[in-house]
C-alpha positions, 0 to 999 in steps of 0.5 A: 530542484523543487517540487514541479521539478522533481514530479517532472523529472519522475514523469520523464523517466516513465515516458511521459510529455511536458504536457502530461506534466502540465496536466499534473502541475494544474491538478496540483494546483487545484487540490491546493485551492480546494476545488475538487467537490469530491474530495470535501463530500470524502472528508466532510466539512469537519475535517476541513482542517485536515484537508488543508494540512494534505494539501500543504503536505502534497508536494507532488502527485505521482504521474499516470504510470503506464505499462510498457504496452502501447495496448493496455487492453492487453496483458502480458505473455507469461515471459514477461515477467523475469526475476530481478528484471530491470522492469518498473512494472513486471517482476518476479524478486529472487527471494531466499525463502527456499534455503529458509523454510522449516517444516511448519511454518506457513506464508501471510501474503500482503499487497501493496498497491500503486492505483492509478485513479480514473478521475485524477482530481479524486480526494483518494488521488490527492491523499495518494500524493499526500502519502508519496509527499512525506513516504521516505522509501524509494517506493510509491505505494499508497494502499495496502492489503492482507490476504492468506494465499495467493488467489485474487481475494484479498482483505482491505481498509477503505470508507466505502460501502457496504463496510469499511473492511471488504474484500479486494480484487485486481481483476475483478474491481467492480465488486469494491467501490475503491477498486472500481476507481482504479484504471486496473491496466494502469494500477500496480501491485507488489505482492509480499509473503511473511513468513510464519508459524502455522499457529500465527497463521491461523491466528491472523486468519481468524482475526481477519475473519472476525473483523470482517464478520462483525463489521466494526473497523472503521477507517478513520480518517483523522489518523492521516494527520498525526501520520502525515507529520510522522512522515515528514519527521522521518523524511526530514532525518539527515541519516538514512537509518533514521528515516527508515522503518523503526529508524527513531521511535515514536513518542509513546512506542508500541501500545495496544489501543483502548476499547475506544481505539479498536476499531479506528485506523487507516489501511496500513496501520491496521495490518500493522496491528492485525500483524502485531498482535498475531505474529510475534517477531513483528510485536517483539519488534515493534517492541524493542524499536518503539513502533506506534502502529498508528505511524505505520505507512504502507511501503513500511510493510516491505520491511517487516520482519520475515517479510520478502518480495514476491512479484510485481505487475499491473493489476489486470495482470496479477493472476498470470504474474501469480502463477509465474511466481510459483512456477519459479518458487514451487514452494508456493504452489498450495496458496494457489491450488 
């Protein structure tokens, strides 16, 4: 099947027409033919041959997802979240955090998110579908962002003003210029929680803090090139433990970056180096399987690790999917006191 092929039968399964699907098929075919003025004015001029490269690599575009309301003004009842549901959009995920918990130890929060952009011919629409184009996983996740409980305020990487590492919210999308250009009925969240020392907690609480007061991280968006062809090797390999995270390691492994690298990344490579440097069993194994944070894509995130899923929902809905997790895992109540 080719690629038209496979984004239609996605499309089918989320309860979508062939007519959306054309819809999809010529946003495709114009992202290809450079059309789109609001992707060149993201990317600049300079970085020409980087859009070219994206939109060979832009094998598919994910559809418009839709919850299973036909009112997306409205959000759901508390009973519509089940653990393990067979649900694409509201879910709480059984964890085994409980029988795991020591005395001590404390929970990172991370949040991949699945937007749903309002203008679909958006530069950050076509990288999404770059991203889903040469991701590996089963998951579609193209954004990514760390927080240190379970309220709606979370750090995140994009190039927007006022500086590139803000502060992100579902609910409240108008206070973040990427958030803003997501539909918040339609965009999805998964929430994931990494288990940790209270000393590596605070250690990564201060790091994001610091970053964020002097303002110096950029989003830098070369590194997407040498990332998207890291993906493409992944997917490209016959055995499944070679495509997944840590799977084949990377040319240099793990190094710290120079003083001219500090502050340079793309969303999800920073947590990766933020997670890295302040918890050691992700260093320890970024380490033994060779992991350049550099090549760290958001769904990778999932297999971190400590890390285990939390919940998943539409981002108007987060705050009320939040509270259902912790009423059925109460261990989480103080990260949402």
């Amino acid at each position: 099947m080719d690629a038209f092929g496979n984004i239609k039968k996605r499309i089918s399964l989320l309860g979508h027409n062939d007519k959306e699907f054309r819809s999809t098929r010529e946003i495709v075919h114009r992202a290809c033919f450079f059309r789109n003025l609001e992707f060149c004015k993201i990317f600049g001029a300079k970085n020409f041959f980087i859009v070219a490269v994206s939109a060979i690599f832009l094998f598919a575009l994910g559809g418009c997802r839709s919850t299973k309301f036909a009112d997306d003004q409205t959000q759901i009842l508390s009973d519509g979240l089940e653990i393990n549901a067979h649900d694409e959009v509201f879910k709480i995920y059984d964890t085994d955090f409980k029988d795991e918990f020591s005395e001590g130890e404390k929970f990172i929060f991370l949040r991949l998110y699945f937007p749903n952009y309002k203008n679909k011919l958006s530069g950050v629409n076509i990288l999404k579908g770059l991203i889903a184009s040469v991701d590996p996983s089963d998951y579609d996740f193209s954004h990514t962002a760390i927080g240190f409980d379970l309220h709606d305020d979370f750090y995140g990487l994009t190039r927007y003003k006022p500086q590139d590492l803000k502060h992100e919210s579902c609910l409240n999308t108008e206070t973040n210029i990427y958030m803003k250009m997501c539909d918040k009925y339609k965009s999805l969240q998964m929430t994931l929680a990494i288990k940790v020392s209270a000393e590596e907690y605070e250690a990564t609480k201060k790091f994001l803090e610091r970053d964020y007061a002097e303002a110096k991280v950029k989003y830098f968006i070369p590194k997407n090139l040498p990332l998207g062809f890291w993906g493409v090797k992944r997917k490209s390999q016959k055995n499944a433990e070679a495509r997944s995270f840590g799977g084949i390691p990377s040319k240099n492994g793990y190094v710290d970056p120079t003083e001219e690298e500090r502050f340079k990344f793309v969303c999800s490579s920073y947590i990766a180096y933020v997670l890295a440097n302040t918890v050691q069993n992700v260093r320890d194994f970024f380490i033994e399987k060779e992991i350049d944070y550099n090549y760290v894509i958001p769904t990778d995130l999932i297999f971190f690790p400590g890390a285990q899923k939390c919940f998943l929902s539409t981002w108007a809905d987060y705050e009320i999917a939040a509270e259902e997790f912790v009423k059925s895992s109460p261990l989480f109540e103080e990260y949402l006191k």
